[in-house]
C-alpha positions as CSV (number, residue, x, y, z in Angstrom):
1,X,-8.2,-8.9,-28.0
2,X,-7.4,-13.0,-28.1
3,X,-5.0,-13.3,-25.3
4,X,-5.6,-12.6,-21.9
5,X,-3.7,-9.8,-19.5
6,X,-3.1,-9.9,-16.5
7,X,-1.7,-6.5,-14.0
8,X,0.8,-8.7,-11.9
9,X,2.1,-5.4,-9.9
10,X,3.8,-2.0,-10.2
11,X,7.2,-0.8,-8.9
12,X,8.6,2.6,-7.0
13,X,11.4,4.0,-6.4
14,X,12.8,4.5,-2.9
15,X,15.4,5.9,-0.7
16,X,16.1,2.5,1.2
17,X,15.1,-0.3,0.2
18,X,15.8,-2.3,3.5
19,X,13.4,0.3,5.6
20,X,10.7,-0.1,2.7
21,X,10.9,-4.2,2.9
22,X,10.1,-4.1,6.7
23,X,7.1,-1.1,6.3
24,X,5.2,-3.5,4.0
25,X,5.7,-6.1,5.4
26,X,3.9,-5.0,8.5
27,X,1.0,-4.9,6.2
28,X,2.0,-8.8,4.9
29,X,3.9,-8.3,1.7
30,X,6.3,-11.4,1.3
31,X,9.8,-11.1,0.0
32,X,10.6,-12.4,-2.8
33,X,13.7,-10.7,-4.1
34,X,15.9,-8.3,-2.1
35,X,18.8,-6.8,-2.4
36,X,20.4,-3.3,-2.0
37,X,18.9,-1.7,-5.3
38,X,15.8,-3.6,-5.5
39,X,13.1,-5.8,-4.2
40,X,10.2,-7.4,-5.2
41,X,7.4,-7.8,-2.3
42,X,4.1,-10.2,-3.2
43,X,0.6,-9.5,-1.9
44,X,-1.8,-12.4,-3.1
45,X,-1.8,-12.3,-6.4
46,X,-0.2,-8.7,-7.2
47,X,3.8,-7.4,-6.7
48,X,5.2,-4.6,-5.6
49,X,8.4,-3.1,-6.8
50,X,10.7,-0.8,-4.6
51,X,13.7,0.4,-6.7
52,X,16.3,2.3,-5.2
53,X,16.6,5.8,-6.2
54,X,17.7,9.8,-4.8
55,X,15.0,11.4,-3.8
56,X,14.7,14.6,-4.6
57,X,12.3,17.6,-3.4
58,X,10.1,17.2,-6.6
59,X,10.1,13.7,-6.4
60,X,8.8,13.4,-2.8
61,X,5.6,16.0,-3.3
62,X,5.0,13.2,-6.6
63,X,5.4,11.0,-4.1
64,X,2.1,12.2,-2.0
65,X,0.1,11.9,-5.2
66,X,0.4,7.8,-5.6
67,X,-1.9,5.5,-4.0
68,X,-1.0,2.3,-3.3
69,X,-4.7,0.8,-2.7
70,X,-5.2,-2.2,-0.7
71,X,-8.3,-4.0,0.6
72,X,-9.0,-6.7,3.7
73,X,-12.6,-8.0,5.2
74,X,-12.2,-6.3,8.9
75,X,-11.1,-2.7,8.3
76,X,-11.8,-2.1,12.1
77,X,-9.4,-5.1,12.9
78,X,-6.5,-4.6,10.7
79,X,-6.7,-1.0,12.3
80,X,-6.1,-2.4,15.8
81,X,-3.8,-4.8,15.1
82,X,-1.9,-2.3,12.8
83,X,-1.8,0.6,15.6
84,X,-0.5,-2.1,17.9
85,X,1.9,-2.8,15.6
86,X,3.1,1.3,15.7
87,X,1.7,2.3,12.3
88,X,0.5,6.2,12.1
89,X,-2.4,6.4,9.9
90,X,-3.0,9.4,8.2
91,X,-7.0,8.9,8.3
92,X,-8.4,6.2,10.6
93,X,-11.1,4.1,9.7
94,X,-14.2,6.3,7.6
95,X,-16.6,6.1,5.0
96,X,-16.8,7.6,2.2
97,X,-19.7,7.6,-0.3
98,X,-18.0,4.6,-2.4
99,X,-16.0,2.1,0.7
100,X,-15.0,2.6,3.6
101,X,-11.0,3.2,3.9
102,X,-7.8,4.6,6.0
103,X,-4.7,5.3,5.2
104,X,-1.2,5.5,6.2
105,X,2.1,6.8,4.3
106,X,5.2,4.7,3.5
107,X,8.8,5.9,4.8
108,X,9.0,7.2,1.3
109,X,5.5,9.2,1.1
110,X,3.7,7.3,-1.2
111,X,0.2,7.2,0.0
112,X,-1.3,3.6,1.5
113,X,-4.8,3.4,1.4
114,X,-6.4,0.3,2.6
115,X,-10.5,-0.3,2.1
116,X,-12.6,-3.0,3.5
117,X,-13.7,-5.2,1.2
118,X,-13.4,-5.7,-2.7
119,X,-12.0,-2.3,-4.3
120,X,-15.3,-0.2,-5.4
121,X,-17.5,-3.2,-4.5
122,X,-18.3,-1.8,-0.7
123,X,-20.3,1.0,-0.5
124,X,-21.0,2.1,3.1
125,X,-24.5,1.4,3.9
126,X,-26.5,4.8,4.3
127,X,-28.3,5.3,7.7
């Protein structure tokens, strides 16, 4: 392949757009387009997409199946400051064999999981 690209972001639908807005941005997504059908949220160098749309029971259990994967230096920190903030996790803080993670669901159901350090690059030390 000659030219170069690049994953800017991904979008999803959801049933409020205004509710989904202020969830991620708990977790520092920017606005950068909002309106009541859609908005586009930045995260460094990535987007995320929430498009408005009915949900429906089939559409929430596909909900549970997407990750929207995340990663910050202090796992433990974020955590606190997160909790503080009111967030329910789903799983605190925990290793697994590849990184260690938690996670948290969106007002929609889509899975938030949030590692320390570089995606599949932090692999819990062993003790």
């Amino acid at each position: 392949m000659t030219q170069t690209i690049r994953f800017e972001g991904l979008s999803v639908p959801v049933s409020d757009v205004a509710r989904s807005v202020a969830f991620y941005q708990q977790f520092g997504f920017q606005v950068e387009q909002s309106g009541p059908q859609f908005a586009l949220l930045r995260l460094g160098e990535g987007t995320l997409g929430l498009l408005k749309s009915k949900i429906t029971e089939e559409t929430h259990t596909l909900r549970k199946r997407i990750h929207i994967e995340l990663s910050t230096d202090n796992l433990d920190e974020l955590y606190k400051e997160l909790k503080q903030k009111g967030v329910v996790f789903l799983e605190p803080p925990h290793d697994e064999p590849w990184e260690r993670a938690m996670a948290t669901s969106d007002p929609d159901g889509y899975h938030l999981e949030i590692a320390q350090g570089r995606r599949g690059h932090n692999v819990p030390d062993s003790e």
